[in-house]
Biopython code that builds the backbone (N, CA, C, O; Angstrom):
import numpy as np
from Bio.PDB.StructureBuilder import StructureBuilder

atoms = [
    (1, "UNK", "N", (0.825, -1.206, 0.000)),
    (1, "UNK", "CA", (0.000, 0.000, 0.000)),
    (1, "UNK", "C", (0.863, 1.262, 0.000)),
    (1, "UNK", "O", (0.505, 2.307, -0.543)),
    (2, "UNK", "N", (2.216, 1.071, 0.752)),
    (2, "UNK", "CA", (2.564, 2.039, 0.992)),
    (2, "UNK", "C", (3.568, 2.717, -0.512)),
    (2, "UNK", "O", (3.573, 3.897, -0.861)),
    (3, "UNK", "N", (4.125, 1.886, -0.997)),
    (3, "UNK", "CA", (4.627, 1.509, -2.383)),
    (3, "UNK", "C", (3.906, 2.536, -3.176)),
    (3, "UNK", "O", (4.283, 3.703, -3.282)),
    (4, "UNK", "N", (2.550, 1.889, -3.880)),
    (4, "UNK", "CA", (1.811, 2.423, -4.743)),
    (4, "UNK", "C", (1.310, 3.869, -4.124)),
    (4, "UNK", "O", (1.267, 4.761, -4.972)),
    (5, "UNK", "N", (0.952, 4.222, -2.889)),
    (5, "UNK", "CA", (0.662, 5.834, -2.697)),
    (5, "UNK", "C", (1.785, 6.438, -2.990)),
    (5, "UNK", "O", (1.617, 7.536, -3.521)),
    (6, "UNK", "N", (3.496, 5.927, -2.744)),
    (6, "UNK", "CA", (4.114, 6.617, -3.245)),
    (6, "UNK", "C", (4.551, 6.645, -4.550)),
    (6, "UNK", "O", (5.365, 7.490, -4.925)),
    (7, "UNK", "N", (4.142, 5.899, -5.198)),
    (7, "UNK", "CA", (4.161, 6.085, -7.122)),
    (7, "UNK", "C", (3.282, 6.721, -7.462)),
    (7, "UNK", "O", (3.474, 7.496, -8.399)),
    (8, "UNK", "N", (1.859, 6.640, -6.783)),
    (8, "UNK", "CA", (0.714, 7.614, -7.021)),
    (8, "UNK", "C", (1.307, 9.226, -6.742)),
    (8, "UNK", "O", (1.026, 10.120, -7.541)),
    (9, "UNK", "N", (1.903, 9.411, -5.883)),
    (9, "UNK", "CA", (2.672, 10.963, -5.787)),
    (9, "UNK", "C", (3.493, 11.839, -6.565)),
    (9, "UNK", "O", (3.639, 13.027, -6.853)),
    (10, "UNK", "N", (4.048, 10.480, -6.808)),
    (10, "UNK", "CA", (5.636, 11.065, -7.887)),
    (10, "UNK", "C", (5.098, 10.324, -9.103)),
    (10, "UNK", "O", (5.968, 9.646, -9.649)),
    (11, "UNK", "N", (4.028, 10.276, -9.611)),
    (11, "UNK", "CA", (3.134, 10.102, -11.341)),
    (11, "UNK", "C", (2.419, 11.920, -10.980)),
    (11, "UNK", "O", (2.359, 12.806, -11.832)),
    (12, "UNK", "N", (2.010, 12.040, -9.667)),
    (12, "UNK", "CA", (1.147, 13.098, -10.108)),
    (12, "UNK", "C", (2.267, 14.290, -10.072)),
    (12, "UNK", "O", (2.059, 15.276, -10.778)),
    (13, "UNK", "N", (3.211, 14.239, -9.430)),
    (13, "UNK", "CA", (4.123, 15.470, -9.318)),
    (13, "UNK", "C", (4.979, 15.610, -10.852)),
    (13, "UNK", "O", (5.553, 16.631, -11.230)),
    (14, "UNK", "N", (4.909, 14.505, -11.490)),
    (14, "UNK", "CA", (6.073, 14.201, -12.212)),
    (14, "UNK", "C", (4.567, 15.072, -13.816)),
    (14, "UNK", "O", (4.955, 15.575, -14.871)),
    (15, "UNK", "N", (3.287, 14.961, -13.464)),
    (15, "UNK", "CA", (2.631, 15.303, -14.331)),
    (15, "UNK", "C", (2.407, 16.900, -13.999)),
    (15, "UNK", "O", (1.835, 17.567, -14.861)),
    (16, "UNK", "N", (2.857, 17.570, -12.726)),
    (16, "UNK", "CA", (2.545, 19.101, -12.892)),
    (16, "UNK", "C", (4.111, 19.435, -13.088)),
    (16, "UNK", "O", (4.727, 20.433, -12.712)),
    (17, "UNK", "N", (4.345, 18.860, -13.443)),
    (17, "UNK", "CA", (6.259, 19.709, -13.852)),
    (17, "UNK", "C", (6.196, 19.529, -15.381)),
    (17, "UNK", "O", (6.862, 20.199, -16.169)),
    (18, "UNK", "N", (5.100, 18.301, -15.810)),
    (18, "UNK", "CA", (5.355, 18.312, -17.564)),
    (18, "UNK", "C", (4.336, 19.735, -18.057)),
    (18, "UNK", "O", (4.342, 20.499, -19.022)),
    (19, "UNK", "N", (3.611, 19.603, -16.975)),
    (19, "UNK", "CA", (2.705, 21.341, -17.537)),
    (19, "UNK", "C", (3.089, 22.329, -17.703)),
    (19, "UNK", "O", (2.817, 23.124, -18.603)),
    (20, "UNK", "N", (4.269, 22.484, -16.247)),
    (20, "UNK", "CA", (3.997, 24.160, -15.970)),
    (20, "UNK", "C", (5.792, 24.058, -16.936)),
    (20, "UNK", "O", (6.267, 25.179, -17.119)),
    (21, "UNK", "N", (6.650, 22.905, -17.468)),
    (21, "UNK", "CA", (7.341, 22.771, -18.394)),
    (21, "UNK", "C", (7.307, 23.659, -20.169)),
    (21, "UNK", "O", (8.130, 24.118, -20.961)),
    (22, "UNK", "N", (5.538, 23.468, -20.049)),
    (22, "UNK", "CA", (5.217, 23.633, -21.618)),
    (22, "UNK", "C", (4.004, 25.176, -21.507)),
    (22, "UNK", "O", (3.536, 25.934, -22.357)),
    (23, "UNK", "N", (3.915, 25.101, -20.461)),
    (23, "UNK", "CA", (2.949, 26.565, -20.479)),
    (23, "UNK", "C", (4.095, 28.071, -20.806)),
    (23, "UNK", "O", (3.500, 29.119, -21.055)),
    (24, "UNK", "N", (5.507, 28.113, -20.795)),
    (24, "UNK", "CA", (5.991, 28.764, -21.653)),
    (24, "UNK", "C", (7.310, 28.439, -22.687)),
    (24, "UNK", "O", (8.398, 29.015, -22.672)),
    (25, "UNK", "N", (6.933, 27.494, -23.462)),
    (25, "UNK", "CA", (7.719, 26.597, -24.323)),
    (25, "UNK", "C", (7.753, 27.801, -25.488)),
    (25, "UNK", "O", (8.805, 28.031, -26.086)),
    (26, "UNK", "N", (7.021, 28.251, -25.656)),
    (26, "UNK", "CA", (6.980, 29.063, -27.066)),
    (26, "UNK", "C", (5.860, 30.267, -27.326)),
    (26, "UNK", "O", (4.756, 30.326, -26.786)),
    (27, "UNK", "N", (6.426, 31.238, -28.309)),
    (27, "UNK", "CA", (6.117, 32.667, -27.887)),
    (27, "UNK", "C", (4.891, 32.575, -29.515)),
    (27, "UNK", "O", (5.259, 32.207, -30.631)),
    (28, "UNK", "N", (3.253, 33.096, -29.076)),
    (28, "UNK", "CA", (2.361, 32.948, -30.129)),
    (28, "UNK", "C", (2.711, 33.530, -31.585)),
    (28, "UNK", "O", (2.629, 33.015, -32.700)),
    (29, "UNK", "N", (3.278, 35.236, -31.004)),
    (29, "UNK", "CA", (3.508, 36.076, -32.287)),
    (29, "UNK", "C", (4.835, 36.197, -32.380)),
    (29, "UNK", "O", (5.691, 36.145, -31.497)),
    (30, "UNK", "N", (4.941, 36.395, -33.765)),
    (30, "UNK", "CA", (5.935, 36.912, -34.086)),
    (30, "UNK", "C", (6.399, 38.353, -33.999)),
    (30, "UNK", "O", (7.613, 38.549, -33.963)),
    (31, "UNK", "N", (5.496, 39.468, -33.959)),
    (31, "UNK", "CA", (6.023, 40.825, -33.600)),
    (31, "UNK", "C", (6.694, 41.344, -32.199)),
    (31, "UNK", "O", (6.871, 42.551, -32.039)),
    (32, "UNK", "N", (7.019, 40.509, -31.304)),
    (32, "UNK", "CA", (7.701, 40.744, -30.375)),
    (32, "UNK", "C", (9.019, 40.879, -30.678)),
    (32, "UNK", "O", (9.662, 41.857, -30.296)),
    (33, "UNK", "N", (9.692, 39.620, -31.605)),
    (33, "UNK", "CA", (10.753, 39.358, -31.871)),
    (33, "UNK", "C", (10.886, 40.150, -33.202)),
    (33, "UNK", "O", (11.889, 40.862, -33.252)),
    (34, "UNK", "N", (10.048, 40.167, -34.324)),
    (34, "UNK", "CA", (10.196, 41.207, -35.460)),
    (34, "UNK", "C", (10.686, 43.083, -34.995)),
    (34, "UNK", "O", (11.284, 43.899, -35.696)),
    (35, "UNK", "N", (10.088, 43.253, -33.440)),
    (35, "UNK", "CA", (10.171, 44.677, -33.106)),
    (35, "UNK", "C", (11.635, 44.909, -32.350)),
    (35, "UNK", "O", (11.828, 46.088, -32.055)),
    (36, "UNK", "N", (12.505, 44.155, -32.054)),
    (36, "UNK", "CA", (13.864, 43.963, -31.462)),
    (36, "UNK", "C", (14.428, 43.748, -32.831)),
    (36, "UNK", "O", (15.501, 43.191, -32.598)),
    (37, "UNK", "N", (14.287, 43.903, -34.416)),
    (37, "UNK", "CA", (15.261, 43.150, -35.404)),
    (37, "UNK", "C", (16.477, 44.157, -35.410)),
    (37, "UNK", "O", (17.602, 43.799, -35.757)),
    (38, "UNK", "N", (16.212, 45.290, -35.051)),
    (38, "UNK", "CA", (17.334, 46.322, -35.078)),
    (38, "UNK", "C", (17.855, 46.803, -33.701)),
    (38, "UNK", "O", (18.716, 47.651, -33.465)),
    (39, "UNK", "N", (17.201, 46.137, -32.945)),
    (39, "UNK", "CA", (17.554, 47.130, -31.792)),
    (39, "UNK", "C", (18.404, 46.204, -30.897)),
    (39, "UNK", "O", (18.710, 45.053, -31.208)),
    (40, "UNK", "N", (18.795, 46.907, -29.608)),
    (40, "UNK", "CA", (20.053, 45.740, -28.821)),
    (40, "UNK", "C", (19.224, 45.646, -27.315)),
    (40, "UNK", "O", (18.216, 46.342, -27.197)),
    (41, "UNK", "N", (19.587, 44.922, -26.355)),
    (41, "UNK", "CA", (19.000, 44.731, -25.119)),
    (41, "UNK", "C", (18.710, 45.279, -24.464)),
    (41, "UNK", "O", (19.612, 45.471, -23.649)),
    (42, "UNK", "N", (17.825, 45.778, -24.229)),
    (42, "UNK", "CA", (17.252, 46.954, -22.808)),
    (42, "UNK", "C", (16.347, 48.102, -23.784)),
    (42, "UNK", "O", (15.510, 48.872, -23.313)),
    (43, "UNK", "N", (16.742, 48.012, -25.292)),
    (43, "UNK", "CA", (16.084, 49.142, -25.557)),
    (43, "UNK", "C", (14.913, 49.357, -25.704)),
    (43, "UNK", "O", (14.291, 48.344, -26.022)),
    (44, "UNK", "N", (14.055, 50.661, -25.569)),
    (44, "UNK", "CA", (12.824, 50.603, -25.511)),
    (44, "UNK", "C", (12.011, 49.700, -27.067)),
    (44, "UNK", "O", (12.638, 49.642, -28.124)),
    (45, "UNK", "N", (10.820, 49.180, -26.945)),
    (45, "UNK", "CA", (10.386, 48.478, -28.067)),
    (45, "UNK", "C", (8.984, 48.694, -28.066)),
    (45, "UNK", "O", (8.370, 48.875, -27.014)),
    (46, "UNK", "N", (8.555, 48.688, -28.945)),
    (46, "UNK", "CA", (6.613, 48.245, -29.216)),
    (46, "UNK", "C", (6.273, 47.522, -29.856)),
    (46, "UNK", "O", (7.124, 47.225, -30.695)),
    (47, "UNK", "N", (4.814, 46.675, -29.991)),
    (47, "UNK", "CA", (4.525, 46.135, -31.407)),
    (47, "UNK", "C", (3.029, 46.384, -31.282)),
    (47, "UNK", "O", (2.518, 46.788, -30.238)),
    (48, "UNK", "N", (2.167, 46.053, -32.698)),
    (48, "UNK", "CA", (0.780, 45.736, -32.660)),
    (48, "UNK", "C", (0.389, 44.437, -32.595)),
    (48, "UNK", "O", (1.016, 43.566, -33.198)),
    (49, "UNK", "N", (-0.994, 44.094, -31.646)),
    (49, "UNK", "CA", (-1.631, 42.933, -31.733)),
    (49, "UNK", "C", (-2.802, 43.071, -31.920)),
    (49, "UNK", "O", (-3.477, 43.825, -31.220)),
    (50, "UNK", "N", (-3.313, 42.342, -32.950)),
    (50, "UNK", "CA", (-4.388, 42.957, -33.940)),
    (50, "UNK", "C", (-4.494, 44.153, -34.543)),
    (50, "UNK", "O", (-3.555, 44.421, -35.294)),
    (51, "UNK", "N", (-5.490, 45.089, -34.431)),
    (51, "UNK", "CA", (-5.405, 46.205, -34.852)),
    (51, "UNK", "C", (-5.869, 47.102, -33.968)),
    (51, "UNK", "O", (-6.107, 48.267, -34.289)),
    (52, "UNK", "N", (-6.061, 46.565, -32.605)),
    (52, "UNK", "CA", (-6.398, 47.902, -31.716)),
    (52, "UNK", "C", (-5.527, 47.805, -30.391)),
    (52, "UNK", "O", (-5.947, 48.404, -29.401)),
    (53, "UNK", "N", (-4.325, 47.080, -30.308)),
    (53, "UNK", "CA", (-3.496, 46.991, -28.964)),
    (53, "UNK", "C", (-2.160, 47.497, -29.679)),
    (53, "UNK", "O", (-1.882, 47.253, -30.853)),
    (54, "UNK", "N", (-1.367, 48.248, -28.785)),
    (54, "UNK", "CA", (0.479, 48.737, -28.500)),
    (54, "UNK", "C", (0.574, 47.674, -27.346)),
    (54, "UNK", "O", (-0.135, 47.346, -26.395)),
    (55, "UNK", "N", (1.624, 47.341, -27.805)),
    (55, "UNK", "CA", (2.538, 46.415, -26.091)),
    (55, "UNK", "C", (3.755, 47.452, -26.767)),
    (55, "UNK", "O", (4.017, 47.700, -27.943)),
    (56, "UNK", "N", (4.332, 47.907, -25.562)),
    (56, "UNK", "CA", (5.546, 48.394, -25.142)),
    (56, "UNK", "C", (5.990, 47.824, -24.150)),
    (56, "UNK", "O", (5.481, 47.218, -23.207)),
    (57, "UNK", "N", (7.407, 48.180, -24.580)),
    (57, "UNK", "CA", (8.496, 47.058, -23.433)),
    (57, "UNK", "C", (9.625, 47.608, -23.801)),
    (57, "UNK", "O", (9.765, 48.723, -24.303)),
    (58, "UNK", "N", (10.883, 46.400, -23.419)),
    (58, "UNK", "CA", (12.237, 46.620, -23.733)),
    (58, "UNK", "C", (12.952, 45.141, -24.038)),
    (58, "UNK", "O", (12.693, 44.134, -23.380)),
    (59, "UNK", "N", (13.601, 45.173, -24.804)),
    (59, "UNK", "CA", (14.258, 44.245, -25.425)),
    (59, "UNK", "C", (15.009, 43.541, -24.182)),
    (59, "UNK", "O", (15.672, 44.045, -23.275)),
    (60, "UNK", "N", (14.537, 41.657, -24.567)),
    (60, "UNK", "CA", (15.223, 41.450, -23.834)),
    (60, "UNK", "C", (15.579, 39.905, -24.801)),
    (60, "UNK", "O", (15.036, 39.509, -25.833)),
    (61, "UNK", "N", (16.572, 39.354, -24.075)),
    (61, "UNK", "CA", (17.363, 38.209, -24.688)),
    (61, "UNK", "C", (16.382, 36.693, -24.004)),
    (61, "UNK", "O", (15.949, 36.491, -22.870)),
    (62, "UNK", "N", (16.322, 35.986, -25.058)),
    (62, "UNK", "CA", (15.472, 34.598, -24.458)),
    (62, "UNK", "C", (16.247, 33.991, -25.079)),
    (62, "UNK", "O", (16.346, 34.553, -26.169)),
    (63, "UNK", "N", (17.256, 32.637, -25.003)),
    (63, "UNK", "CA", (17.300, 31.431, -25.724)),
    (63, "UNK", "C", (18.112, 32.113, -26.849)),
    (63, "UNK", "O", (17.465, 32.201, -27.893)),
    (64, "UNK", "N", (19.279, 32.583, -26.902)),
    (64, "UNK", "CA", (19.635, 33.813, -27.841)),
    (64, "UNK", "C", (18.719, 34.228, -28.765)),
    (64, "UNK", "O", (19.019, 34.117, -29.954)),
    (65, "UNK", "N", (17.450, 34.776, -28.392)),
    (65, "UNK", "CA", (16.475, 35.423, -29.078)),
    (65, "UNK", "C", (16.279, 36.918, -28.872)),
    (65, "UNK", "O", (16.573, 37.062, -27.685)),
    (66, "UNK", "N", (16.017, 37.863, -29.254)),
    (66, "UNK", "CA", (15.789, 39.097, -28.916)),
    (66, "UNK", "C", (14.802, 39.186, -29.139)),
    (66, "UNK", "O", (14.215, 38.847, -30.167)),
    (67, "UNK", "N", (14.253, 39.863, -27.835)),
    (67, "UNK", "CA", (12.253, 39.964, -28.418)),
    (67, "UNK", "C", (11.645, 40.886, -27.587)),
    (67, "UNK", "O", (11.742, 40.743, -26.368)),
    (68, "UNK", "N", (10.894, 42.020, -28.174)),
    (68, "UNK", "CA", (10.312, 43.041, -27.005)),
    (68, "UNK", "C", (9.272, 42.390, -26.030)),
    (68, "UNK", "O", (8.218, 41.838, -26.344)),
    (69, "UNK", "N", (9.914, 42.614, -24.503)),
    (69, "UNK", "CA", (8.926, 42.398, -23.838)),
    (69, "UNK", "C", (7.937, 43.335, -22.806)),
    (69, "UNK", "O", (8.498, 44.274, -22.243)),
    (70, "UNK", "N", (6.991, 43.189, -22.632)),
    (70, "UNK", "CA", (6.181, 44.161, -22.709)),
    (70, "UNK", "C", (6.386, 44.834, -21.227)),
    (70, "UNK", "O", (6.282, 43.869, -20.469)),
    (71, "UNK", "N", (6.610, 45.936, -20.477)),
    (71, "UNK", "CA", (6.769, 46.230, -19.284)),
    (71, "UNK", "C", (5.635, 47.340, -18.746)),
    (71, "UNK", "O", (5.536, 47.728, -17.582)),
    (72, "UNK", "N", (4.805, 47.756, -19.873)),
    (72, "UNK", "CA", (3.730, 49.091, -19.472)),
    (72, "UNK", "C", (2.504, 48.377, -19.834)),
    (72, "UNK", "O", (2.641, 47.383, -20.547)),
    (73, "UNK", "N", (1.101, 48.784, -19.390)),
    (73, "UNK", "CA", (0.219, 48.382, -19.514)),
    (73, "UNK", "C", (-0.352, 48.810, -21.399)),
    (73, "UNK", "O", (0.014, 49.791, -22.046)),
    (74, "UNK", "N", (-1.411, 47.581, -21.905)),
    (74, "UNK", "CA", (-1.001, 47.318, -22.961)),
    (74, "UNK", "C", (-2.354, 48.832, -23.633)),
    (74, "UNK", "O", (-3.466, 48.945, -23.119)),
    (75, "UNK", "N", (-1.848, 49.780, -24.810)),
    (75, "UNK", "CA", (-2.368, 50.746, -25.248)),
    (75, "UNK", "C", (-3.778, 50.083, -26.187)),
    (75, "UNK", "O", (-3.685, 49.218, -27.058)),
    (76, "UNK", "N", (-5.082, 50.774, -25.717)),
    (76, "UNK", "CA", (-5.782, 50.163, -26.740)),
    (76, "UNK", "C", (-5.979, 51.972, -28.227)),
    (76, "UNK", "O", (-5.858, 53.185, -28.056)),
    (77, "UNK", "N", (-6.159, 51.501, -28.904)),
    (77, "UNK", "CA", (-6.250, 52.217, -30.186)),
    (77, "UNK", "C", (-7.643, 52.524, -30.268)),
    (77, "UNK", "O", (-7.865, 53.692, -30.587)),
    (78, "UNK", "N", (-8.554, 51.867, -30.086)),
    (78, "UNK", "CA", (-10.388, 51.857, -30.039)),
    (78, "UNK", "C", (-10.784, 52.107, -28.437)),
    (78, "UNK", "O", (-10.306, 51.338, -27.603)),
    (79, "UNK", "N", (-11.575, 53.083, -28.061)),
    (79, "UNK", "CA", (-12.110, 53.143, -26.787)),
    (79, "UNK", "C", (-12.461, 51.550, -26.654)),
    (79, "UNK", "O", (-12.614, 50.735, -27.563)),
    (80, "UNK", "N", (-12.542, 51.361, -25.253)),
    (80, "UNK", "CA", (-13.263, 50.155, -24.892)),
    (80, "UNK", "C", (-14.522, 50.192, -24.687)),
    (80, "UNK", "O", (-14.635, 50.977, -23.746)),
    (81, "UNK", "N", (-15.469, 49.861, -24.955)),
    (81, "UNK", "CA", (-16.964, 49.183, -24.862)),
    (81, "UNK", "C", (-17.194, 48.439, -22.747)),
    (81, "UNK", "O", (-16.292, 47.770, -22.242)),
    (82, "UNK", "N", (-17.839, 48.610, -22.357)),
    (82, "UNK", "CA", (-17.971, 48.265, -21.255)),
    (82, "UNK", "C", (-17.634, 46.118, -21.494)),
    (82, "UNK", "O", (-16.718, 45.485, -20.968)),
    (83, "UNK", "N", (-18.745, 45.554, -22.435)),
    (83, "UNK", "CA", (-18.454, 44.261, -22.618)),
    (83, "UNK", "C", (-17.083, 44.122, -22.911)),
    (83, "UNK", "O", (-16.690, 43.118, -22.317)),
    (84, "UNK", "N", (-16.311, 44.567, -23.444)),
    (84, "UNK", "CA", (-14.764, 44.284, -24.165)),
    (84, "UNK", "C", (-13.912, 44.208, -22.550)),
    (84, "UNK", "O", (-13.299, 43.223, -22.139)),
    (85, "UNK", "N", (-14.112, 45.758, -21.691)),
    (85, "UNK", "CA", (-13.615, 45.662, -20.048)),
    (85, "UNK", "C", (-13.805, 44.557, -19.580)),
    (85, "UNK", "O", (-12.771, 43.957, -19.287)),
    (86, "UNK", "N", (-15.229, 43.773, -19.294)),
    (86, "UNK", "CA", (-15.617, 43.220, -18.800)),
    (86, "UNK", "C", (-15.160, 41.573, -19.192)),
    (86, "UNK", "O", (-15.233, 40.661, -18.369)),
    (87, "UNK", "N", (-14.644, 41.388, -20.725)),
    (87, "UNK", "CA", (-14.008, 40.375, -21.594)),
    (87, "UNK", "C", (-12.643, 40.032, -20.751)),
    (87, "UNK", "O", (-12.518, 38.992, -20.105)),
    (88, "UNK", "N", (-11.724, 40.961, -20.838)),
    (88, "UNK", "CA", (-10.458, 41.209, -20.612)),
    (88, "UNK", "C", (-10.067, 41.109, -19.218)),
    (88, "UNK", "O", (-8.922, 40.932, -18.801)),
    (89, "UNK", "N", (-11.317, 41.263, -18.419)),
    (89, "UNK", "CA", (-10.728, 41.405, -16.522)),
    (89, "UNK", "C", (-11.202, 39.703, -16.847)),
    (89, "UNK", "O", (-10.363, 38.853, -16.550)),
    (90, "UNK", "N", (-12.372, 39.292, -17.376)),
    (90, "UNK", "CA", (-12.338, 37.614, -17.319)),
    (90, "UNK", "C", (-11.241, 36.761, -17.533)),
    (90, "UNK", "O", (-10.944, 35.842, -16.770)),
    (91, "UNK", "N", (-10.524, 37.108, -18.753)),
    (91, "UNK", "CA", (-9.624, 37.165, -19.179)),
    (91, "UNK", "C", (-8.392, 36.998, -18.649)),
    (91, "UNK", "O", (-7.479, 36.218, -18.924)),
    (92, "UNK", "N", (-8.527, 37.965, -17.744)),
    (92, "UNK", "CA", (-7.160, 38.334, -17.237)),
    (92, "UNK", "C", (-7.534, 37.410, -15.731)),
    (92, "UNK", "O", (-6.808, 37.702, -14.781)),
    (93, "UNK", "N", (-8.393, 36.550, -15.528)),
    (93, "UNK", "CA", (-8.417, 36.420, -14.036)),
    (93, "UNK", "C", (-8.591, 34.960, -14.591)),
    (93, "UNK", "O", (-8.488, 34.337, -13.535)),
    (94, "UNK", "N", (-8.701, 34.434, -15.132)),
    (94, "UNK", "CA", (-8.423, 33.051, -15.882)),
    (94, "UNK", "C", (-6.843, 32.521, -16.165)),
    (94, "UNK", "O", (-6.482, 31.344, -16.157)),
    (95, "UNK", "N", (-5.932, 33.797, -16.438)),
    (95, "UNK", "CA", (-5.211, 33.229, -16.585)),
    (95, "UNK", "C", (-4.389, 33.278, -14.906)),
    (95, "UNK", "O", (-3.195, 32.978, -14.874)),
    (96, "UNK", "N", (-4.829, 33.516, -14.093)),
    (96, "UNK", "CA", (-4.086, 33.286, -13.034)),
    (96, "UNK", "C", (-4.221, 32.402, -12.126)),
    (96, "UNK", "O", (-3.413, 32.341, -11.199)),
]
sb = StructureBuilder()
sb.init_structure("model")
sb.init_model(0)
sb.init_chain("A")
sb.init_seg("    ")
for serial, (resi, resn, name, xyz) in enumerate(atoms, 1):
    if name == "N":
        sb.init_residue(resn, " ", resi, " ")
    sb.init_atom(name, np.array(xyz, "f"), 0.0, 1.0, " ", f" {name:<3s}", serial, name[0])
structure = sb.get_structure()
């Protein structure tokens, strides 16, 4: 009994290290890393996502990658709509 609770432990531990492994394996867009193509580490950066967000940041090095990362809260281009607020705090409280 005592055997198998401890394989039952270290199967389930051994399955939240393959998660939180791959939850940042790889970056969605490409304009993070397109907005660092000229610039060097630390410097200020922006990009667009879609057509109504700015992320600003500063260049930083991943995996010898250069890629702006975002350090200010993200600019919208379109006022927000109360539903869109209300999208985005869901949003944003999901992923935590």
């Amino acid at each position: 009994m005592k055997i198998t609770t401890t394989r039952v432990a270290a199967f389930s531990l051994s399955l939240c290290f393959t998660t939180l492994s791959f939850a940042h394996s790889g970056h969605v867009h490409k304009a993070p890393l397109i907005a660092c193509q000229s610039l060097s580490k630390g410097e200020p950066c922006r990009y667009m996502v879609g057509k109504d967000k700015i992320y600003k940041g500063t260049c930083q090095m991943f995996e010898k990658t250069l890629m702006c990362v975002r350090n200010q809260p993200i600019e919208y281009l379109s006022p927000l709509t109360d539903s869109k607020l209300e999208s985005i705090e869901s949003e944003t409280l999901n992923e935590q």
